[in-house]
C-alpha positions in Angstrom: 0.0 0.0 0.0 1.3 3.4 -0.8 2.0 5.8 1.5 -1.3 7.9 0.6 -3.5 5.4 0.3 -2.1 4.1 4.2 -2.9 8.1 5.4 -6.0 7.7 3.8 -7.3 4.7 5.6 -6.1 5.6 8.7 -7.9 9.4 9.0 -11.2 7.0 7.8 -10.5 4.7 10.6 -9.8 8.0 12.9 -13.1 9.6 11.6 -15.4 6.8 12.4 -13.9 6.1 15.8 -14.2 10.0 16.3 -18.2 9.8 14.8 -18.6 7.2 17.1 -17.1 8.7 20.5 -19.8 12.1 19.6 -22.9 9.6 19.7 -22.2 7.5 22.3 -21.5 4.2 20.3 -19.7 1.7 22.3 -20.2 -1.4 19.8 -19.1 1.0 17.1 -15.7 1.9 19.0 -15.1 -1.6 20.7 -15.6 -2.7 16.7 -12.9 -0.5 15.7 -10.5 -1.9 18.0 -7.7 -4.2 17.1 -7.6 -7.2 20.0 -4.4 -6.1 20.7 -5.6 -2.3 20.9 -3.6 -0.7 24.1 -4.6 2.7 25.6 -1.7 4.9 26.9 -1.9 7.8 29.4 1.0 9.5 29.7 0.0 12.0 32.4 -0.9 9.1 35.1 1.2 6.4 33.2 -1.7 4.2 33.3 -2.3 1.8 30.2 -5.4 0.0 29.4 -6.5 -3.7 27.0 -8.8 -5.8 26.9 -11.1 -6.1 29.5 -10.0 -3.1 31.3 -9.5 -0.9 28.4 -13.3 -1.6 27.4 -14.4 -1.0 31.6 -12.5 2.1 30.8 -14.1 3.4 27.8 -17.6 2.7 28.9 -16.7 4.2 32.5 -16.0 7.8 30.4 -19.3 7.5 27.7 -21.0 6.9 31.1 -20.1 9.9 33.0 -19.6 12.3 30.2 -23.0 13.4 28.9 -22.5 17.1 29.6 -18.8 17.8 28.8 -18.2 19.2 25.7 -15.4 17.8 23.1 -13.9 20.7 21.0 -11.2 19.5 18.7 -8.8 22.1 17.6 -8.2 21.4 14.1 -8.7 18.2 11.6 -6.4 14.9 12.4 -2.9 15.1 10.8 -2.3 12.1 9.6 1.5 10.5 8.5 1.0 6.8 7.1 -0.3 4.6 10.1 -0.5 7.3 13.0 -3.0 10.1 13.0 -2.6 13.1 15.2 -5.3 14.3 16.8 -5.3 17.9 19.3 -8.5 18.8 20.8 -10.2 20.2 24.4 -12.4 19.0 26.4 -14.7 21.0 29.4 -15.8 18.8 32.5 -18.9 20.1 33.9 -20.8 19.8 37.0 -25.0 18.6 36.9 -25.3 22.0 37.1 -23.5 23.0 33.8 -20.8 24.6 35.0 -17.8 23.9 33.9 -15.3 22.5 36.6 -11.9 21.8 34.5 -10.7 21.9 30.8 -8.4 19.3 29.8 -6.4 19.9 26.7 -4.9 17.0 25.0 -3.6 15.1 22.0 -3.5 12.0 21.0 -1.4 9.6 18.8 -3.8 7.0 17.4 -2.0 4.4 15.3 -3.8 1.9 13.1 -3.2 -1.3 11.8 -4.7 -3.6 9.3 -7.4 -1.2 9.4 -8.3 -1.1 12.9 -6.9 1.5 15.5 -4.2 -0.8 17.8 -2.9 2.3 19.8 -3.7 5.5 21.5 -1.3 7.6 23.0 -2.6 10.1 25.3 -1.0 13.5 26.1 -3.0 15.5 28.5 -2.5 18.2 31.2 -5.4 20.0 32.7 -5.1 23.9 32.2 -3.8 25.7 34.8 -5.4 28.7 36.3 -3.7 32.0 35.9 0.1 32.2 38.0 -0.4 28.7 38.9 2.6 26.5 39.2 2.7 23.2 36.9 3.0 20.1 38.3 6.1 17.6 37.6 5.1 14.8 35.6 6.4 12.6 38.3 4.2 13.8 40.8 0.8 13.3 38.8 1.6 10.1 38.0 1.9 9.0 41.9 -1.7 10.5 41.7 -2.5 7.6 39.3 -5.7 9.7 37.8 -6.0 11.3 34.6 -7.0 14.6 33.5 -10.6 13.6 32.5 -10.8 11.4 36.1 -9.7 14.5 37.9 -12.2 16.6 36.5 -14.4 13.2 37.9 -13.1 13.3 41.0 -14.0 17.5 41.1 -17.6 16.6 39.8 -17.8 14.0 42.7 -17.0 16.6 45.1 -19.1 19.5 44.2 -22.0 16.8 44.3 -21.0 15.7 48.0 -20.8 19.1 49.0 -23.9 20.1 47.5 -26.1 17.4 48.2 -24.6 16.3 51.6 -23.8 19.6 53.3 -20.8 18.2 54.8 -19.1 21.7 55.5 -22.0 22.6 58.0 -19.5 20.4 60.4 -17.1 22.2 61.6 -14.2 20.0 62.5 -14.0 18.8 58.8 -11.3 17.3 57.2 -9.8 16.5 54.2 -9.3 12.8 55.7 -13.2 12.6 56.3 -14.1 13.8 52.8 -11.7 11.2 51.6 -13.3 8.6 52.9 -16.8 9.8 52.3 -16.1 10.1 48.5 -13.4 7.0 48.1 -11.3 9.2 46.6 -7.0 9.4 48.2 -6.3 12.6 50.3 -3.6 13.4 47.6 -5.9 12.8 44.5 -8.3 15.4 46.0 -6.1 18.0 46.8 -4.0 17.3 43.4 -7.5 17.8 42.2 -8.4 20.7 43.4 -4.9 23.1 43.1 -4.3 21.6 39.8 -8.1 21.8 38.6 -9.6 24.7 40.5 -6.0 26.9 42.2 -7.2 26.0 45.6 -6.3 24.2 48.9 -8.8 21.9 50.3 -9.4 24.5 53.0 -10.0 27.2 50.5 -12.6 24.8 49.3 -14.0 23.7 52.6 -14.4 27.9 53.3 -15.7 28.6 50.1 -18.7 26.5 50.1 -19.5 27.8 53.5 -19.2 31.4 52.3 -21.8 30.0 49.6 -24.3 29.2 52.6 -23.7 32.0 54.7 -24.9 34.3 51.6 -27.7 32.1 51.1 -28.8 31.6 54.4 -31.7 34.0 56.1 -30.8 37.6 55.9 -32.6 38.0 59.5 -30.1 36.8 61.5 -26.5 38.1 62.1 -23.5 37.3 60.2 -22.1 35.4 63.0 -24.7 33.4 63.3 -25.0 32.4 60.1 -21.1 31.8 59.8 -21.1 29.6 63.1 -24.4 28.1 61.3 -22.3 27.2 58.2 -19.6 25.4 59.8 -16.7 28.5 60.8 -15.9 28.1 64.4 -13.7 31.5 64.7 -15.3 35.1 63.4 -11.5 35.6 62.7 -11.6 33.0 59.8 -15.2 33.6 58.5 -14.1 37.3 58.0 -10.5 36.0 56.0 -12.8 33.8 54.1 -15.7 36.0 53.4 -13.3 38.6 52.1 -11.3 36.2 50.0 -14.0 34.7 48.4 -16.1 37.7 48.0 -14.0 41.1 47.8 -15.7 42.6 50.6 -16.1 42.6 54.4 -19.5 41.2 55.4 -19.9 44.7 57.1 -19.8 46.2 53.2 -22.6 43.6 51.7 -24.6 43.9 55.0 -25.6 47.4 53.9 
């Protein structure tokens, strides 16, 4: 086979997979897959066949009904490998959008069925944050995509369990609760989101202090919420909000 005519099947074999990653076909990508199809991540250094590559595909159509999948720009293709750059927006049940992962992927084909995928992938940073090593996110073991998981997980436990009204919580208990490591979740959240899991923990209680019933005293509401010292609540109320709760109070 000529060099053309190999690019040419493998962007077809590349464009089909990539047709049937936007409906939702898991038949039509497991059919596209050579049995000795591997799946690389290079940011956790995980790799996936067989039965664990397919538990791993149907573990991200499952959970990724609102994200939204942008690519950048067509597949570039050189004979059996097609190059693929695109980004993708994890989003809470809300909508909003909790982390953007941009990646690209090596996809190499053979006998006209994809055999590998090499993944390249780094969650973007927020503005005068500090990179992580390599090294270090693989000891986290997640990818990018399970990270922005891991920080739809949270926001859901937060939001549906209330556990901040409690105020000797800790990142241990929120770790168990969610069966999520201690390191994954603060990984998580500086790499995803620029914050500690204490700037977390304070924020969502700033979120039900302003929500709570205007009749009753700051204080109250901020001991209501969780803070035990007004010394905190008043660090955390102007860090999250810009303004001393004296200022919003009138």
């Amino acid at each position: 086979m000529s060099s053309a005519a190999l690019s040419a099947t493998t962007l077809a074999v590349v464009e089909r997979h990539n047709a049937c990653w936007a409906r939702g076909d898991i038949a039509g990508i497991e059919a596209l897959y050579h049995p000795e199809m591997v799946f690389i991540d290079h940011f956790s250094g995980n790799r996936y066949s067989g039965a664990a590559l397919r538990e791993h595909i149907r573990a991200i159509l499952a959970r990724s009904a609102l994200d939204t999948l942008e690519y950048l720009d067509r597949p570039r293709v050189d004979g059996d490998t097609a190059f693929l750059r695109y980004r993708e927006v994890i989003r809470a049940t809300n909508g909003d959008a909790l982390l953007s992962v941009s990646a690209c992927d090596a996809v190499r084909v053979s006998a006209g069925l994809i055999i590998e995928i090499n993944e390249y992938a780094l969650p973007l940073q927020q503005p005068g944050q500090t990179s992580r090593k390599p090294a270090a996110a693989k000891k986290i073991g997640l990818s990018p995509r399970a990270l922005g998981y891991l920080l739809k997980d949270l926001a859901s436990y937060f939001e549906q369990q209330q556990p901040y009204l409690e105020p000797g919580l800790s990142l241990p208990a929120v770790a168990q609760a969610t069966g999520y490591t201690r390191n994954q979740i603060s990984f998580a959240l500086n790499q995803g989101l620029g914050l500690s899991f204490y700037q977390y923990l304070n924020r969502a209680r700033i979120r039900h202090v302003l929500a709570s019933d205007p009749a009753s005293s700051m204080l109250e509401r901020a001991r209501a919420a969780g803070f035990r010292s007004s010394s905190t609540f008043y660090s955390a109320f102007r860090a999250f909000t810009g303004h001393a709760p004296g200022q919003l109070v009138k």
